[in-house]
C-alpha positions as CSV (number, residue, x, y, z in Angstrom):
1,X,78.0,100.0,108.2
2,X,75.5,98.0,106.4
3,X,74.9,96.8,103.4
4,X,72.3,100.2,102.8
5,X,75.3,102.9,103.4
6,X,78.5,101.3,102.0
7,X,80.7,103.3,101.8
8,X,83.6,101.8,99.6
9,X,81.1,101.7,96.4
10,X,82.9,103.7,93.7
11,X,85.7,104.5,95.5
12,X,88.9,106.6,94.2
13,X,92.3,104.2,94.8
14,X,94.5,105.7,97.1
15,X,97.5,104.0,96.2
16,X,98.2,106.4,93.2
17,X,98.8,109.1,95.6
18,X,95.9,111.5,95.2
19,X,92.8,111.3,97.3
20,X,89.0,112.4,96.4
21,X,88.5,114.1,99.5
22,X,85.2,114.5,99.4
23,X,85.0,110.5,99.2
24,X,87.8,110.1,102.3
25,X,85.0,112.2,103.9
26,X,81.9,109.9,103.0
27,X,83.9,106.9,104.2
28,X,84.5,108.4,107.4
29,X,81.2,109.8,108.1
30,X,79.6,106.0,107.5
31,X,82.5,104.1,109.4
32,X,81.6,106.9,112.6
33,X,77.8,107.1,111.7
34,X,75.9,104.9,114.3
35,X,74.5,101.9,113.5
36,X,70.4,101.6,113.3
37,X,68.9,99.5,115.9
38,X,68.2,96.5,114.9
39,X,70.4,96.3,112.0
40,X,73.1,94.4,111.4
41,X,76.5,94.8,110.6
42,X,77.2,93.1,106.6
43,X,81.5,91.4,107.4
44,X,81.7,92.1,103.4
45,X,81.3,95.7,103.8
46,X,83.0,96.4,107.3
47,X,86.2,94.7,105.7
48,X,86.4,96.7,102.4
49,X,85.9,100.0,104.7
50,X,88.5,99.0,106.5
51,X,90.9,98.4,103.2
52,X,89.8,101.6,102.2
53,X,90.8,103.6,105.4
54,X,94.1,101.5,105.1
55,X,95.0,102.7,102.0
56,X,93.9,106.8,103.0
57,X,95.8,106.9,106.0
58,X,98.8,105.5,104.4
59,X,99.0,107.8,101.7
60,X,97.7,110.7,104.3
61,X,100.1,110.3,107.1
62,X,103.5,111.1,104.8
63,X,101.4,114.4,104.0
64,X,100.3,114.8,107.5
65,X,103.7,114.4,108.8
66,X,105.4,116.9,106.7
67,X,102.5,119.3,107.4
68,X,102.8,118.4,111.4
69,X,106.8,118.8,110.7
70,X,106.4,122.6,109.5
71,X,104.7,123.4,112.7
72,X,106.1,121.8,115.4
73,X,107.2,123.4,118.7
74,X,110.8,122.7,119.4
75,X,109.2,121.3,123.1
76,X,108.4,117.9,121.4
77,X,106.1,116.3,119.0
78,X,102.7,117.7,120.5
79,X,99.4,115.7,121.0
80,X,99.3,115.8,116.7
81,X,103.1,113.9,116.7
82,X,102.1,111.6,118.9
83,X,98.8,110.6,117.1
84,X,101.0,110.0,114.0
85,X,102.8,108.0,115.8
86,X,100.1,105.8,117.0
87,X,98.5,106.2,113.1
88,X,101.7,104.3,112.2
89,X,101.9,102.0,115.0
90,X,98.2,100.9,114.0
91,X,98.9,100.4,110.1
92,X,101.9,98.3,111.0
93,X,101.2,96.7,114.5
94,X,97.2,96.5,114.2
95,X,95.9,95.0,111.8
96,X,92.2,95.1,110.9
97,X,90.2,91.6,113.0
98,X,88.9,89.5,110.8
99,X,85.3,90.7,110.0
100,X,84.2,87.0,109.1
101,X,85.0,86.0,112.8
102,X,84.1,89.0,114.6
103,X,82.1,91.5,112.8
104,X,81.9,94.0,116.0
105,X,85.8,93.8,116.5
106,X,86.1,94.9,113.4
107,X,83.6,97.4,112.9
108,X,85.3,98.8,116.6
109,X,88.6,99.0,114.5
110,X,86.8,100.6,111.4
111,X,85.7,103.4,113.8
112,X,88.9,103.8,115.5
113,X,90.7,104.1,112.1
114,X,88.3,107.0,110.9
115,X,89.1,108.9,113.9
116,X,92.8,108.8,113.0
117,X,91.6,109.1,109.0
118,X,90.2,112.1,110.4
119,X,93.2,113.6,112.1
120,X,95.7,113.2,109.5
121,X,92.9,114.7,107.0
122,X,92.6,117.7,109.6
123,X,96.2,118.4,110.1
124,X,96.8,118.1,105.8
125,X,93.9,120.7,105.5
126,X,95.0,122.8,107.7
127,X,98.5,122.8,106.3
128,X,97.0,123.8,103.0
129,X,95.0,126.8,104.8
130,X,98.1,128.3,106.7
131,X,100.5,128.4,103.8
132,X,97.7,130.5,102.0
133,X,96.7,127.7,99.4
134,X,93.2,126.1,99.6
135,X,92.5,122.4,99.6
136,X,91.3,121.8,96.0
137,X,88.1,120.2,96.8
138,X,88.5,116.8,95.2
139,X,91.9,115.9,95.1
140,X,95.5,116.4,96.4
């Protein structure tokens, strides 16, 4: 995540509800995609990646919870209940380091919140695929 791939330019706000996927998917890809050697890591952009996955997961994870809550076993909440749980845990126990102070921690953090970016996207998509409905391709 360097100044050359940023991938919170032009971004969609999440806090109106809907989603560009397609842009979710960018920011993910960049947060996961590894870093060049000899590059550096720019605190500016590892901090508004990190707002941005913030603000996905939270409006993903009420979506991903109801899709998780039409599926689950009546043994308990299955591996996908218990990463919502800890996609919860994170956006209110976890906050993001500061990227000013420690860029790595951060970008570490950034990286970790894709991942769960990524499974609350997965479990939403999948949803839409089972109950016969497609994922409109750029917003939900």
């Amino acid at each position: 995540m360097n100044a050359a791939n940023n991938p919170s330019a032009g971004a969609t706000s999440a806090a109106r509800g809907d989603l560009d996927v397609d842009r979710v998917r960018q920011v993910i890809e960049a947060a996961l995609a590894p870093l060049p050697v000899g590059d550096r890591l720019d605190p500016a952009v590892v901090t508004t990646t990190a707002q941005r996955l913030v603000e996905y997961a939270r409006v993903l994870l009420p979506q991903a919870a109801a899709a998780h809550g039409t599926r689950r076993s009546s043994r308990g909440p299955g591996l996908a209940g218990h990463g919502l749980t800890h996609v919860r845990y994170r956006l209110t126990h976890a906050d993001c380091p500061d990227a000013g102070t420690d860029v790595d921690a951060a970008h570490v953090w950034c990286q970790e919140m894709a991942r769960s970016c990524q499974m609350l996207l997965g479990l939403v998509s999948d949803n839409h695929m089972r109950e016969g409905s497609s994922l409109p391709p750029t917003e939900y």
